[in-house]
C-alpha positions in Angstrom: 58.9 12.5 -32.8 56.2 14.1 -30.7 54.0 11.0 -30.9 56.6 8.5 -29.5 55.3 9.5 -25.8 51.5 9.6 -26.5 52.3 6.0 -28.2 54.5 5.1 -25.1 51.5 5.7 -22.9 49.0 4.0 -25.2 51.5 1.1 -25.0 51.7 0.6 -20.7 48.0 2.0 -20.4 47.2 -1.8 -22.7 49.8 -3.2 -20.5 49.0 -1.9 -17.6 44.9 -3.4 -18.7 45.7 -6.8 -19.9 48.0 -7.4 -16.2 44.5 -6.2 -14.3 42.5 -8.5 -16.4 45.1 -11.7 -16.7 46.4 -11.3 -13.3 42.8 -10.6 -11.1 42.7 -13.3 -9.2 46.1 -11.4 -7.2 44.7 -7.8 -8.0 40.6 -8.6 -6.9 41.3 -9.7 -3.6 43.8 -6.8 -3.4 41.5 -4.0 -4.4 39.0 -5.4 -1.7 41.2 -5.5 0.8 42.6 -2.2 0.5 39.2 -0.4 0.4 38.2 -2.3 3.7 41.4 -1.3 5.0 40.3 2.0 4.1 37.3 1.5 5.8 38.1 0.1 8.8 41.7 1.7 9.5 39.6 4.4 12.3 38.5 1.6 14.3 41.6 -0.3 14.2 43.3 2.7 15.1 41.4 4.1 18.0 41.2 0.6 19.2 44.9 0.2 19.4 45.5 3.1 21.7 43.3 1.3 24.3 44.5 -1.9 23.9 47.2 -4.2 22.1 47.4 -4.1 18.9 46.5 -7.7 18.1 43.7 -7.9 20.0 42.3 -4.5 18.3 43.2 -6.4 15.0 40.8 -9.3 16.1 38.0 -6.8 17.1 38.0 -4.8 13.7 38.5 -8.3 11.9 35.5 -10.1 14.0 33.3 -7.2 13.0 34.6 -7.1 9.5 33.9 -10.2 8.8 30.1 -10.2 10.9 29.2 -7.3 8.4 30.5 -9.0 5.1 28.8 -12.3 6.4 25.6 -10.7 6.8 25.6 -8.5 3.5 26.8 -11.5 1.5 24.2 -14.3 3.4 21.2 -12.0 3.0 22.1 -11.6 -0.9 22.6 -15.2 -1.4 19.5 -16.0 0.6 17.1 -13.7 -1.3 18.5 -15.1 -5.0 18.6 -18.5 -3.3 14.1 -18.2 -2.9 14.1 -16.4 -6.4 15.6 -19.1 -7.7 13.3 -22.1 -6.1 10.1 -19.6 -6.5 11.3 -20.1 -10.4 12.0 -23.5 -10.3 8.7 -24.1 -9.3 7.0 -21.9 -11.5 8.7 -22.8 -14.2 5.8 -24.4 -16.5 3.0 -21.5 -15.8 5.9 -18.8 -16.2 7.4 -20.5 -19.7 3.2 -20.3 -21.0 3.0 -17.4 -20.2 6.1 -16.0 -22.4 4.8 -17.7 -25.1 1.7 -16.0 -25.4 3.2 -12.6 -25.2 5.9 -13.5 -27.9 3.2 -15.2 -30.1 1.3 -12.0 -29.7 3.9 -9.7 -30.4 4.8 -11.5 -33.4 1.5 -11.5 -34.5 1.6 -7.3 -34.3 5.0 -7.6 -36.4 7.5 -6.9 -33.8 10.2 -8.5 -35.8 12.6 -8.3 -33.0 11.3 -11.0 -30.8 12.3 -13.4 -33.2 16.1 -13.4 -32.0 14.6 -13.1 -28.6 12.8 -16.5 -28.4 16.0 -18.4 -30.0 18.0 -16.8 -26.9 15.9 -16.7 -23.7 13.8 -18.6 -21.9 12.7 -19.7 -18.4 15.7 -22.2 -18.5 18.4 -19.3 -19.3 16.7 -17.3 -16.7 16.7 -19.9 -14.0 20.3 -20.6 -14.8 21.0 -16.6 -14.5 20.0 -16.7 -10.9 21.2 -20.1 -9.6 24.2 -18.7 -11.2 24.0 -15.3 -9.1 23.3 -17.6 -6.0 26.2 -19.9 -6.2 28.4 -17.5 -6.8 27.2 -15.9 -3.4 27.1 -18.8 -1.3 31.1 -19.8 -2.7 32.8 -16.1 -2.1 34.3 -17.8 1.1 38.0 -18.7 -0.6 37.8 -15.1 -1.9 36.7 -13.5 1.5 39.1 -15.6 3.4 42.2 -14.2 0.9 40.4 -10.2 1.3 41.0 -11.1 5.2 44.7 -12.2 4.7 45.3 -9.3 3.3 43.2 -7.0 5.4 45.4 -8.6 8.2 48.9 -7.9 6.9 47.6 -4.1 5.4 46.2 -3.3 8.9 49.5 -4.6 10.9 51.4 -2.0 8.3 49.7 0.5 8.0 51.8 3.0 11.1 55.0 1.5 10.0 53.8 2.9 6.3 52.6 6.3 6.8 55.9 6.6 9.0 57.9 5.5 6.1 55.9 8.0 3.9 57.2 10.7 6.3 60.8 10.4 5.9 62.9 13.2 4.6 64.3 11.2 2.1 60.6 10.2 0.1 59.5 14.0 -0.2 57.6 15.8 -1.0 56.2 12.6 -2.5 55.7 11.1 1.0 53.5 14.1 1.9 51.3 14.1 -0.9 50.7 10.3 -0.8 49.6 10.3 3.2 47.5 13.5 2.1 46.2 12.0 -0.8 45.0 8.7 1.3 43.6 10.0 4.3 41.1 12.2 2.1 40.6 8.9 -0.1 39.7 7.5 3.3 37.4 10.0 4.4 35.7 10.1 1.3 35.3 6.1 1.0 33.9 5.8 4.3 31.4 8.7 3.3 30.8 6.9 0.6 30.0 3.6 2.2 28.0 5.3 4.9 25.6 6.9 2.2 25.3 4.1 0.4 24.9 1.2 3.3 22.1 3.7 4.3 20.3 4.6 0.6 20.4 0.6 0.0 19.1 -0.3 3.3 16.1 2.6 2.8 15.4 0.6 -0.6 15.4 -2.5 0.6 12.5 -1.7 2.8 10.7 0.4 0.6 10.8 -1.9 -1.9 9.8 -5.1 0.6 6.9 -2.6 1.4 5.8 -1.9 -1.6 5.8 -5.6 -2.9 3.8 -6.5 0.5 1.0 -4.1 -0.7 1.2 -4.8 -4.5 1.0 -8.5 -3.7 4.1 -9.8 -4.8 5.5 -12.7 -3.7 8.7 -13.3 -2.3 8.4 -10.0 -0.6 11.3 -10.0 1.7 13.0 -11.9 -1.0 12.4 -8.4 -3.2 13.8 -6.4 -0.4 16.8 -8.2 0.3 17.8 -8.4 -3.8 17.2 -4.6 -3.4 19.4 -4.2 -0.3 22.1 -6.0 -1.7 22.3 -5.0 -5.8 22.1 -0.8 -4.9 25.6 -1.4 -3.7 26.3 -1.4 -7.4 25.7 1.9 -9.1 23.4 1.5 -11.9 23.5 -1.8 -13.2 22.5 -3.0 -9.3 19.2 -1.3 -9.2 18.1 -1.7 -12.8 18.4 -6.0 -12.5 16.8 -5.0 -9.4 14.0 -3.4 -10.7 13.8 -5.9 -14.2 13.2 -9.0 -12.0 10.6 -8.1 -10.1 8.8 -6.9 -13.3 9.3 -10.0 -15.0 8.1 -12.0 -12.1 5.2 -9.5 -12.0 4.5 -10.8 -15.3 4.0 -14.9 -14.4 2.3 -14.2 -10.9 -0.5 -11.8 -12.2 -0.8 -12.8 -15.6 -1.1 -9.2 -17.0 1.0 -7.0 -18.4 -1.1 -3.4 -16.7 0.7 -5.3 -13.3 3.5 -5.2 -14.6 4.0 -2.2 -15.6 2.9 -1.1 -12.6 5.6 -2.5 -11.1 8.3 -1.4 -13.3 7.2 2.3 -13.0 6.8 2.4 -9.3 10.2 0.5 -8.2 11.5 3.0 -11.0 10.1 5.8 -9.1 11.8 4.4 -5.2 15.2 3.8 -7.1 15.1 7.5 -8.7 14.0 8.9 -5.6 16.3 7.0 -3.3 19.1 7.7 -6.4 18.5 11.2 -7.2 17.5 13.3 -3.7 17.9 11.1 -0.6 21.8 10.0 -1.5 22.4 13.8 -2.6 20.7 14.8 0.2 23.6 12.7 2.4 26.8 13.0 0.4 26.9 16.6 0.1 28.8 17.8 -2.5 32.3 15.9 -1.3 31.3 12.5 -3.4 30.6 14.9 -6.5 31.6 12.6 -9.6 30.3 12.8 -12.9 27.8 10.6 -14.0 29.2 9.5 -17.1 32.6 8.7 -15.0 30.5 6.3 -12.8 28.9 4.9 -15.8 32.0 4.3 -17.4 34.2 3.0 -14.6 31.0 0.5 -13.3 31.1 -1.2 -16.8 35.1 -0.6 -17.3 35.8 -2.9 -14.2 32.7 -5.2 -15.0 34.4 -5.6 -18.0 37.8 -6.4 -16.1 36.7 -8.1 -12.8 33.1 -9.1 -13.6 30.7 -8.8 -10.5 33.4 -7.8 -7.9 34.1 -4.9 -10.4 30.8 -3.7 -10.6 31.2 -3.0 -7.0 34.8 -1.7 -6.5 34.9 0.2 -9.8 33.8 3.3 -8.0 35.7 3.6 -5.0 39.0 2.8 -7.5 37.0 5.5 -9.1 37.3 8.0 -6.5 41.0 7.1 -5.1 41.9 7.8 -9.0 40.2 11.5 -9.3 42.1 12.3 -5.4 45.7 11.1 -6.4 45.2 12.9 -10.0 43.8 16.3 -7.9 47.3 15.9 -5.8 49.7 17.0 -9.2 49.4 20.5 -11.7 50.1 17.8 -14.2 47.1 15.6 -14.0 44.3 18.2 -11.8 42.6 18.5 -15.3 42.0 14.7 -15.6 40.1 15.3 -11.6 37.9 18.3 -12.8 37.3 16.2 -15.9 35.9 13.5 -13.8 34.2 15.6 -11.2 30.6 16.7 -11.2 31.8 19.9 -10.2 34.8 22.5 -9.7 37.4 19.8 -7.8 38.4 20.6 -4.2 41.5 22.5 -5.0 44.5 20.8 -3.5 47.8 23.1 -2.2 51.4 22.4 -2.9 53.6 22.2 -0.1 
């Protein structure tokens, strides 16, 4: 009998998985739209005591959508010249794999067999016009984000007032506690990470300038836009470049070059200067970020490489708000949990 609840969880946890996955063209746009909401919801507010509200609702819109524009243009414009540099350099780039895999081979490294049967300059060039398109066609997405950025924003007083009714306590309470810290602690995290990416995305422009790399700029702006995602962003960031390395210079000591030092800017950035700025609020664990960055990949592809960490930390806050589930938030934390008092 004791395993009838564990199973019952088990049960709408799969449920609860396969509606996210089947369901994600309702739940993607959602997610956005709340954690812009999130975002945003200061200026919106501290507009709207100046001014009407719908005209405050146009200004935080109008610069909503001028920052997601210019994020979303630049990304699609650097993967846009990767791709033509590619196109271009197919032939001379294609050689030049085949001489390392006929090499390798030759030193019996077996496992370039599957390799050569798998990848090559075409898959690679389709990878990246892939990456582009999907880029330069977010617009139906964005526009649906917006919608609902719109209605949330218009609700959003009438909410926290319905949360503070005698009749939803002490639930109400907890909930509007529970979201203005997950709103704090998003913009913190946004802040931090707008400024670590756009730090890498000129260190890294810099450093291709004086290594010699083409598509520079190109470099940067990939950078910029990919350490938005937590891991998986700046590791394609930093494989590209390499394997561009490769075709340009013709020499693998180049490349490695390459590799190691973008390694060392991403680590640095990573590791000190984003520490260094989040203080020890943002404290999750690493293997939590791992794990929710590939958990929502998983789910939501791309989009859920990016949003899996803010659902990440709104989880570990609401689980911090009840005895019952504050183990799951020290769990997840990188450190002792902020400890959270009952009313």
């Amino acid at each position: 009998m004791s395993d009838r609840p564990m199973i019952g969880r088990l049960a709408t946890a799969i449920l609860v998985i396969a509606l996210l996955y089947f369901a994600q063209s309702f739940f993607v746009p959602l997610a956005f739209a709340l954690f812009v909401i999130a975002l945003v919801w200061p200026l919106q507010a501290a507009l709207q005591r100046r001014m009407p509200k719908l005209i405050a609702l146009l200004i935080t819109l109008s610069g909503t959508i001028f920052v997601i524009g210019a994020v979303g243009s630049l990304s699609a414009w650097g993967f846009g010249k990767l791709a033509q540099w590619l196109f271009l350099n197919a032939g001379r780039f294609q050689t030049i794999y085949r001489d390392w895999v006929a090499w390798l081979e030759e030193h019996g490294i077996a496992v370039v067999g599957p390799i050569t049967d798998r990848f090559d300059v075409a898959w690679l060039l389709g990878f990246v016009q892939g990456i582009a398109g999907r880029l330069n066609s977010f617009t139906g997405f964005a526009v649906l984000v917006l919608i609902f950025v719109m209605l949330g924003l218009l609700e959003v007083d009438d909410f926290n007032a319905r949360l503070r009714q005698p009749g939803v306590q002490p639930f109400g309470e907890k909930m509007l506690r529970a979201n203005r810290e997950i709103g704090h602690k998003l913009r913190r995290f946004m802040v931090v990470r707008s400024l670590a990416s756009v730090l890498t995305g000129f260190v890294v422009w810099g450093f291709a300038l004086l290594a010699g790399l083409e598509l520079a700029a190109a470099w940067g702006a990939i950078a910029l836009a990919l350490n938005y995602i937590p891991f998986l962003g700046p590791l394609i960031a930093t494989l590209f470049p390499t394997l561009f390395a490769i075709a340009q210079f013709e020499s693998w000591q180049m490349a490695v070059i390459v590799f190691i030092s973008l390694n060392i800017i991403q680590f640095v950035i990573g590791s000190y200067f984003e520490p260094l700025l989040s203080g020890a609020s943002l404290k999750i664990s690493p293997f939590a970020v791992i794990f929710a960055v590939f958990f929502w990949t998983f789910l939501w592809g791309l989009a859920g490489a990016f949003i899996g960490v803010p659902i990440l930390i709104a989880f570990v806050i609401y689980c911090a708000q009840e005895p019952s589930s504050r183990w799951l938030a020290a769990l997840l934390s990188a450190g002792a949990p902020a400890k959270t008092e009952d009313p």
